[in-house]
C-alpha positions in Angstrom: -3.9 -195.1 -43.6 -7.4 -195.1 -42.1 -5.9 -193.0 -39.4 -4.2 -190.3 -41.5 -7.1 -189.5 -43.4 -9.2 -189.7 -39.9 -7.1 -186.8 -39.1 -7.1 -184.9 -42.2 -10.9 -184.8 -41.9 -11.4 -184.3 -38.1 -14.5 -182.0 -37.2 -16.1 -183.3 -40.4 -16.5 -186.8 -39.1 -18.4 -188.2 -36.3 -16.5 -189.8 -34.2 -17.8 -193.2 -34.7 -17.1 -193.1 -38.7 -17.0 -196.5 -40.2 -13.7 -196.8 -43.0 -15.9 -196.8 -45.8 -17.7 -193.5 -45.4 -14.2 -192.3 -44.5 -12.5 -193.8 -47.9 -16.1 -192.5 -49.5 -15.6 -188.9 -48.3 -11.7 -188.5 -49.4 -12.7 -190.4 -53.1 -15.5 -187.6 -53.5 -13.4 -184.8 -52.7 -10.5 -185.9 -54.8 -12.9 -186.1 -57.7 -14.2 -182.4 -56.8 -11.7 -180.3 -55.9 -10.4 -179.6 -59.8 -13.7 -177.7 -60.2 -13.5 -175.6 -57.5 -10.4 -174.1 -58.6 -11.5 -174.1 -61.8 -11.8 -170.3 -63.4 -14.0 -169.5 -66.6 -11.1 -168.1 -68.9 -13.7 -165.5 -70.4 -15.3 -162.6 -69.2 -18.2 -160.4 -70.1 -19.0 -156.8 -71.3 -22.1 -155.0 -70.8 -23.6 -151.5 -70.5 -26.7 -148.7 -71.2 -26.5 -146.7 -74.3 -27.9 -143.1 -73.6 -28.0 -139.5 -74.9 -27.5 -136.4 -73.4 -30.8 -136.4 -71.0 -30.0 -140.0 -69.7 -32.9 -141.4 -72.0 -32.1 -145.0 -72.6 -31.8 -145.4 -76.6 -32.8 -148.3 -78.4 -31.9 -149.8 -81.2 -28.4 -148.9 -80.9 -25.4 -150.6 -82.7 -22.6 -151.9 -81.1 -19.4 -153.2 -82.7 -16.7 -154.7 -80.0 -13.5 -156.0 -82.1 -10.7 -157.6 -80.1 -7.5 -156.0 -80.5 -5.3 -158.6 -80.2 -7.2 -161.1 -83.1 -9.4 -158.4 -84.9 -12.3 -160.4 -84.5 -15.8 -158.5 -84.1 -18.9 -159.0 -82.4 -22.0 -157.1 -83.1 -25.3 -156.2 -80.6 -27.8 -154.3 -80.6 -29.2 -151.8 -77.4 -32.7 -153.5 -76.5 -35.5 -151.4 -75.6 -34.0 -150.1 -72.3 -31.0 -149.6 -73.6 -28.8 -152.3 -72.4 -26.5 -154.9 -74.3 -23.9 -157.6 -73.0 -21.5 -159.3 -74.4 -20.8 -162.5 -73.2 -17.7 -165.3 -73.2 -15.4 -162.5 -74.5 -12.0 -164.1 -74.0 -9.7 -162.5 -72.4 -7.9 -159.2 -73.8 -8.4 -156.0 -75.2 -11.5 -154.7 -77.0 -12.4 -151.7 -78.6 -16.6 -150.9 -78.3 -17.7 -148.7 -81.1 -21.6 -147.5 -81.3 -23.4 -145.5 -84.3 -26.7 -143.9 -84.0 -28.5 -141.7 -86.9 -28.9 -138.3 -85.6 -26.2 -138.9 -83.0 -22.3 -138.8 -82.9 -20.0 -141.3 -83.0 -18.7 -143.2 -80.3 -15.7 -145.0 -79.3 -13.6 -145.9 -76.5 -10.2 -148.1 -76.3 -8.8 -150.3 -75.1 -10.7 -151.8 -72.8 -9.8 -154.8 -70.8 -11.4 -158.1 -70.1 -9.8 -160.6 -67.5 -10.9 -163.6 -66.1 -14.5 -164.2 -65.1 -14.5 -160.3 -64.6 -17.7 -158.2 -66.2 -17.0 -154.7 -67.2 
């Protein structure tokens, strides 16, 4: 047994391994390898609200409602303009945004996959 493993790790071994940290090494990577498959199943939205002249705007609401279970989430712009949304599970979203003074804006649908940021 000693010697299949041996060769299942050669080059990460030195060659005068004892059992132990062999049996050691192949425990720890047994117990590891499930979180680096592992994927986040949520991604994240994000973005900079601005008007006409590119002139970050503050202050700005932001409604994003997930098509598929009408759920909602609100943020507001901070003071260079940027919000995020984050852990949005995976689907499609509609982002809607309302500013006095300025028109109304909406796009959809717009799709969040795994670990992805949009």
């Amino acid at each position: 047994m000693f010697a299949q493993i041996r060769r299942c790790l050669h080059g990460y071994l030195r060659p005068n391994s004892s059992p132990v940290q062999i049996v050691s090494l192949a425990i720890l990577a047994v117990f590891l390898a499930p979180f680096t498959w592992a994927q986040d199943a949520v991604g994240a939205l994000e973005g900079l609200v601005t008007d006409s002249k590119d002139t970050p705007l503050a202050g700005v609401t932001i409604d994003l409602k997930n098509l598929d279970t009408n759920s909602v989430r609100v943020q507001t712009s901070n003071a260079e303009g940027r919000y995020r949304f984050a852990l949005l599970n995976v689907g499609r979203y509609s982002l809607t945004a309302d500013v006095p003074g300025f028109a109304h804006f909406s796009q959809a649908p717009i799709e969040i996959a795994v670990s992805q940021t949009v």
